[in-house]
N, C-alpha and C positions, 0 to 999 in steps of 0.2 A: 379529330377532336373538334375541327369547326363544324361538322353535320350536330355533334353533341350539344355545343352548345348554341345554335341557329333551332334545336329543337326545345332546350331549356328555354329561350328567349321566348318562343311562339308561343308555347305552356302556361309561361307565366305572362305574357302577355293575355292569353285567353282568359286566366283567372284574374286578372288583375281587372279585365272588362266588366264580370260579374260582379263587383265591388262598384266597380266605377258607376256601372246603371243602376244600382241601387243608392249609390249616394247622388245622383244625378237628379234620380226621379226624385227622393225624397227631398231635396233643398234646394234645387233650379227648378223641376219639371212643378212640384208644388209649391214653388216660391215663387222669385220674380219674374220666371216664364212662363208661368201657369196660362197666362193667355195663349201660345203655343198651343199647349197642353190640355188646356178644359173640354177640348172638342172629341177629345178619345172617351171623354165619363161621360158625357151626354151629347149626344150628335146633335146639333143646332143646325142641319147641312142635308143637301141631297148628293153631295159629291162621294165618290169612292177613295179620293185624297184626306188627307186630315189636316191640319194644321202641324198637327204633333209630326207628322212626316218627315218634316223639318230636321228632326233630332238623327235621323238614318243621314241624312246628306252631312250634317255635321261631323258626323264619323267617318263618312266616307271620306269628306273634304281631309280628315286629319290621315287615314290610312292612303291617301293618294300623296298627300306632301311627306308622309316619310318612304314612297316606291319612289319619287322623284329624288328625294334626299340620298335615296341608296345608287339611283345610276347618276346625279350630276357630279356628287362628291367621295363617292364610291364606300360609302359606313354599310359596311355589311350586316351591322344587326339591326339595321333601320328595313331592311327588307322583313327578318321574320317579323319584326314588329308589327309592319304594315299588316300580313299575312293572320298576325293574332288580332288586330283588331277588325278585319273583313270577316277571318271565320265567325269571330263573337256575333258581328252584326246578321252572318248568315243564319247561325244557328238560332240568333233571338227573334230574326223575321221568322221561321220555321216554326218554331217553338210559340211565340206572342201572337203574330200577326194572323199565321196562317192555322195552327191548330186551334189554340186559345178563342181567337175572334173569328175566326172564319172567314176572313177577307177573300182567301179560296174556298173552292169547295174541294179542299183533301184532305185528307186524317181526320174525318169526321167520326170514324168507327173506332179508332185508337181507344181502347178501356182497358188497359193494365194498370198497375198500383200507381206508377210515376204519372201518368198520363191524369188518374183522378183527382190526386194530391194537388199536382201544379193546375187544374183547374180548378180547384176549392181556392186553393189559397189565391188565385185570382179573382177569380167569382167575388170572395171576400174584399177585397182590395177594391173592388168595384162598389162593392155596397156605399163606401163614402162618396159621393160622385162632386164634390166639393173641395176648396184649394187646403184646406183643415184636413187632418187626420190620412196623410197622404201614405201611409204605410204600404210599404213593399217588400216583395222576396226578391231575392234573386232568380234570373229561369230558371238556372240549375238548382242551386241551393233552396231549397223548401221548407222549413221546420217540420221535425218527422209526425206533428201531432195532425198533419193533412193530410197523410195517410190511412184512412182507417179500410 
């Protein structure tokens, strides 16, 4: 019963991410951290760093104090927790950094329907490159009219 619910925890932890980066970007990442943030809508920079990089170490920083939470004080579902919020951050590097931006050069060729969609609806989101009009999707979640 504990694999059950160590797998329930990591689930909803993962989904519970895809909310959280979307209310993050829209009223921290475009509010009062937007200085963080401005450097991802227009590169002001020669570096391959961003400013906004910042926001990966801050998740990190919280998925490492609840791995230590789980072996100093032994809270078992602070491990899958940790676990939900590392996979989120993997999948969002994967998915934002590395397909979306191109920070690598992989998944360039990626063209099925999901693949077009969450580049539209990024593309879009880019169009405002200012701390106003900060509209986002979620990775996963895309409104299905970015589909076409």
């Amino acid at each position: 019963m504990e694999v059950l619910y160590w797998i329930l925890i990591f689930l909803t932890t993962f989904c519970v991410m895809e909310f959280n980066a979307w209310w993050m970007h829209k009223y921290v990442m475009h509010g009062f951290l937007w200085n963080l943030h401005e450097d991802h809508h227009h590169k002001k920079h020669n570096s391959w760093f961003e400013k906004n990089d910042f926001f990966f170490v801050f998740y990190a920083a919280i998925s490492i104090s609840l791995k230590v939470a789980h072996s100093t004080f032994d809270l078992w579902w602070a491990l899958p927790m940790s676990a939900g919020i590392f996979a989120y951050g993997v999948a969002y590097f994967i998915v934002h950094d590395i397909f979306i931006h191109q920070r690598f050069k992989w998944l360039r060729k990626a063209n099925n329907v999901y693949a077009r969609g969450v580049r539209r609806a990024h593309k879009i989101h880019h169009k405002h490159i200012g701390k106003e009009k900060g509209e986002n999707f979620g990775m996963l979640v895309v409104p299905l009219k970015y589909f076409k």
